[in-house]
N, C-alpha and C positions, 0 to 999 in steps of 0.2 A: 890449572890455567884459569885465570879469571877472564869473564866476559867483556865486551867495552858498556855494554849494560850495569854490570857491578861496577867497574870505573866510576860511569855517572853518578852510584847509588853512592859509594866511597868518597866521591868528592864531592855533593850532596852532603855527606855527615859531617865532611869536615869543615863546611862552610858553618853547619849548625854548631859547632864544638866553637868556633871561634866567638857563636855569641853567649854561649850556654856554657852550662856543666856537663854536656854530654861526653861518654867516655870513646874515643874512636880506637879500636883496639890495633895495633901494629907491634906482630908478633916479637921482632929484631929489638924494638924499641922497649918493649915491654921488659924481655928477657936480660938486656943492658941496664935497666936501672932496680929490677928490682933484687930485693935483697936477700939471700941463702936462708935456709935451717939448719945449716952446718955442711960439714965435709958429703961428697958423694960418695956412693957406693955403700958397701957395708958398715964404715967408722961410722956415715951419718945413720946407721938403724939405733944403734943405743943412743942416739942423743935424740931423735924423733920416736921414744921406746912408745908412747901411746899409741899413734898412727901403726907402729908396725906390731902393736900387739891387737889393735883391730885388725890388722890385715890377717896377722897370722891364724885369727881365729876364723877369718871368714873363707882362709883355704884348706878349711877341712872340706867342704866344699868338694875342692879335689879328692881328697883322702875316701871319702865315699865313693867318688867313680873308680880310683884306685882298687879299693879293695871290693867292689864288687866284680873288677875283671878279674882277680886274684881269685877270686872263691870259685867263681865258674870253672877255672880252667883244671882247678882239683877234683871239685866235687863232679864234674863228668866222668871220673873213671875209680868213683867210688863203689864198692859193690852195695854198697845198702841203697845209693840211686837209682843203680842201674836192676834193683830186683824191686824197685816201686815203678821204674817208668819203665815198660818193655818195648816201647818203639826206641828206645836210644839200645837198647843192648841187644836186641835183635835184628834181622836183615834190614838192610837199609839203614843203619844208625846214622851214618854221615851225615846223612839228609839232615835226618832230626836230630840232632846235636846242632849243625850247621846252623838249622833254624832256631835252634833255644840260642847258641850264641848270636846272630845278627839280632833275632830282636829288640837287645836290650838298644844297640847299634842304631835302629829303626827307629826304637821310643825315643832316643836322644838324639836324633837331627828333627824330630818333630817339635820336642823340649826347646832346643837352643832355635830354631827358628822363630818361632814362635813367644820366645823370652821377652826379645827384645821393645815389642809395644807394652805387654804386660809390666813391663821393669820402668818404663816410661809412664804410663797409668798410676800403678799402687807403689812404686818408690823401688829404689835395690834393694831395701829390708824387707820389706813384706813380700816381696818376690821369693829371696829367699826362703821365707817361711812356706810361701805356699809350695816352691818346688820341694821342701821338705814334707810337707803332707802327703805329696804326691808320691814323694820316692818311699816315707812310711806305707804308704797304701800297697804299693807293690812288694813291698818287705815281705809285707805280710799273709799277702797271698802268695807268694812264695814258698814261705815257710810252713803254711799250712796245706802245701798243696796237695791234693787227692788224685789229680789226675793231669796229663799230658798238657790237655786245654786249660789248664787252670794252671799250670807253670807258664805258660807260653804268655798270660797274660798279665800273670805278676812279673814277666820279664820285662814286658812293653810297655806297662805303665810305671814299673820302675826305671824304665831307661827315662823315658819324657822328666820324669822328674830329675834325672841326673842330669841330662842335658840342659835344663834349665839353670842348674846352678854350675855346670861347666861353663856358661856362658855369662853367668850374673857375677860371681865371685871374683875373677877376674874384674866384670866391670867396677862393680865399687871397690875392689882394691884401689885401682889404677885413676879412682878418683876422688880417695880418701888418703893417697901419699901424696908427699913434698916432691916435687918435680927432681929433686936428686936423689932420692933413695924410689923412686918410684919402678925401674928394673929391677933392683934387689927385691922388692916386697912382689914384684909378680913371679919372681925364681919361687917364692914360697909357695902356689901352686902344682907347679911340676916336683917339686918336692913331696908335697902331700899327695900327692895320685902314685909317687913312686913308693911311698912309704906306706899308704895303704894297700899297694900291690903285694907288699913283705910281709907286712902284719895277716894277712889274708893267706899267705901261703903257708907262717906258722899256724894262724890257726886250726888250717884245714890239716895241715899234718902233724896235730896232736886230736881232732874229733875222727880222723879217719879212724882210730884204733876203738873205736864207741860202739858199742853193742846197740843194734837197731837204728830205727831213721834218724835219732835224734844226731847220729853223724854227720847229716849233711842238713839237716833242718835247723840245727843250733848252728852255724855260720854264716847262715842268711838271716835268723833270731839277730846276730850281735852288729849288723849292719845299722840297724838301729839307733844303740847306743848313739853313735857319732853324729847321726841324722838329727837325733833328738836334741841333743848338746847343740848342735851350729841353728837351730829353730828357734830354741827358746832361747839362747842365748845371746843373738843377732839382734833381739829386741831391744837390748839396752844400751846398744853402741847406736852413734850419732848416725844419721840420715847424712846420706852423700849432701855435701855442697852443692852442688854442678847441679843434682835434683832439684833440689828445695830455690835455686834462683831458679830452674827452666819452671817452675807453678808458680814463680813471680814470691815466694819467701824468703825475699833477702833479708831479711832481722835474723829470721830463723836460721839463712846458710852461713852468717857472719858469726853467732854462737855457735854453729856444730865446729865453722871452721877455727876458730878461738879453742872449744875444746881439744881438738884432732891437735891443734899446735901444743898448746897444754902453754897457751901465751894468752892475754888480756886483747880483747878485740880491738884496743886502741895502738895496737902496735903495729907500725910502719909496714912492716913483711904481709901480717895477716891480710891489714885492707889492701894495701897493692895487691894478693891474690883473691880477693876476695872481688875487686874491681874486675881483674881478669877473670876470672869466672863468668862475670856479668858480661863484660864484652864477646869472650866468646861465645854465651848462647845466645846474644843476641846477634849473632854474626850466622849463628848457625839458624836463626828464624827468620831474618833475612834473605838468607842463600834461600830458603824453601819458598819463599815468596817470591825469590825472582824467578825459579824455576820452574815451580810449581803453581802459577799464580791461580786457576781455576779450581784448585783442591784447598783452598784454605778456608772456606764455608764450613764451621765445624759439625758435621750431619757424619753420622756411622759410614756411611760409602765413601764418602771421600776420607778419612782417616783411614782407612782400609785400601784404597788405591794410593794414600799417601804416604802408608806402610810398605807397600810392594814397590812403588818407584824409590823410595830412598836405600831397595834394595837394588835397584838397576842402577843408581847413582851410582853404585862402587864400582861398576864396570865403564862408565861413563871415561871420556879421554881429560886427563888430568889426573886422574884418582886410579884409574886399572893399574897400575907397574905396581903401588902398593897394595891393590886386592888381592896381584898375584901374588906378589911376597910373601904376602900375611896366609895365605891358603897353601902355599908351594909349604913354608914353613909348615903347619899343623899337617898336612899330607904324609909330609917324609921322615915327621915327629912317629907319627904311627905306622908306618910302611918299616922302620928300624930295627 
């Protein structure tokens, strides 16, 4: 629901657009003239094959959260585990099992809440990278671990790092596709968390038959791998568009979004979304100034208060039926 305050601010713009080049964004009118990247759904993924070969690389993402619920849920009833940690194999295991599994659980609503200003700061790419560092760090103490307390904390700060990129990979997906193939490329998430769940259960039941720890220390070792390929490899695909216009780089998000088409930036399609891009974050800096007018002073506390109301925004009346959707949905995704 819009304000009669935004009205004003709306027809305000529009008064300026009729002496200027300014862009007034209206969603209906937008999506009426502008022009496809082909067929939706699946036909249009091979003909947008760049965009969905970035995407598909950046939801391995998934395939790491994936296959690290995979690995846990073996190597608990491993006996090479269970005679290095004796609080999980002796009285009261539940407990301590319970609590190695939530942890990771714990690190990852910390990760993904917390993503979101950070992915907004340093870009979706570098985000990426550093929830990779993060989710390395706990790899590794993991695999090296000596003692109870020292699993328990390679679990938690490898979860933060997974949650990080449970939250980021999706975001630049979903704003490095074509508005018609842009479902299909985020189905490639819940793919890769399902198929690192797989890959994870064969691994663990062919190291189970390994003489000593390296049974359950080599499939938390090969967590890794994948970490390290979506890190270093993330660096040489394009920076989200949507980013690089909200830091005011529109040269720059006009060539990422030219390359992502795999079109010449003088054609029709790209700049109409390339306009639209620009309308929309300036609609969305807007909205914060009409809402927020006393937190737009840029000082550390107020971006910080500005971070937590644009998390009450989603509950706010207009916007709650989709918060709950969008929560009801990931809820009963994991409750299944």
């Amino acid at each position: 629901m819009v304000s009669p305050k935004s009205d004003r601010s709306l027809a305000q713009g529009e008064n300026v657009a009729e002496n200027s080049d300014v862009f007034i964004h209206h969603s209906e009118a937008v999506w009426a003239q502008r022009g496809t990247y082909g067929p939706r759904g699946f036909r249009g993924v091979f003909i947008n094959y760049y965009a969905a070969l970035c995407a598909a690389f950046a939801a391995i993402g998934g395939m790491v959260f994936g296959y690290d619920q995979g690995v846990v849920s073996v190597v608990l009833v491993m006996p090479q585990f269970l005679g290095r940690f004796s609080q999980i194999a002796g009285g009261g295991a539940g407990f301590w099992k319970g609590l190695l599994t939530a942890m990771i659980e714990l690190g990852a609503l910390l990760g993904a809440l917390n993503q979101g200003w950070i992915a907004d700061m340093i870009s979706r790419k570098y985000s990426i990278v550093l929830a990779v560092c993060i989710f390395s760090l706990g790899s590794v103490l993991q695999t090296a671990s000596i003692g109870y307390a020292m699993l328990i904390v390679g679990r938690l700060i490898g979860g933060v790092g997974i949650g990080m990129l449970s939250m980021v990979a999706p975001l630049y997906i979903s704003e490095i596709s074509p508005a018609e193939i842009r479902g299909a490329l985020l189905v490639l998430e819940e793919l890769s968390i399902v198929t690192g769940i797989v890959v994870a259960y064969w691994i663990t039941y062919g190291t189970r038959y390994m003489e000593g720890e390296w049974a359950w220390r080599l499939p938390f070792l090969l967590q890794l791998i994948p970490g390290l390929i979506l890190g270093i490899g993330i660096l040489f695909l394009p920076f989200s568009p949507r980013w690089l216009v909200s830091k005011s780089r529109d040269a720059e998000a006009l060539s990422a979004l030219g390359k992502l088409r795999q079109l010449p930036t003088s054609d029709k399609r790209v700049q109409h979304e390339w306009i639209n891009i620009r309308a929309e974050v300036a609609f969305h800096k807007e909205t914060s100034i009409l809402r927020h007018p006393k937190l737009q002073t840029p000082t550390t506390l107020n971006r910080i208060k500005l971070e937590i109301v644009s998390w009450t925004d989603c509950f706010r009346r207009g916007c709650w039926r989709r918060t709950h959707l969008g929560m009801g949905l990931m809820f009963f995704q994991q409750c299944e």
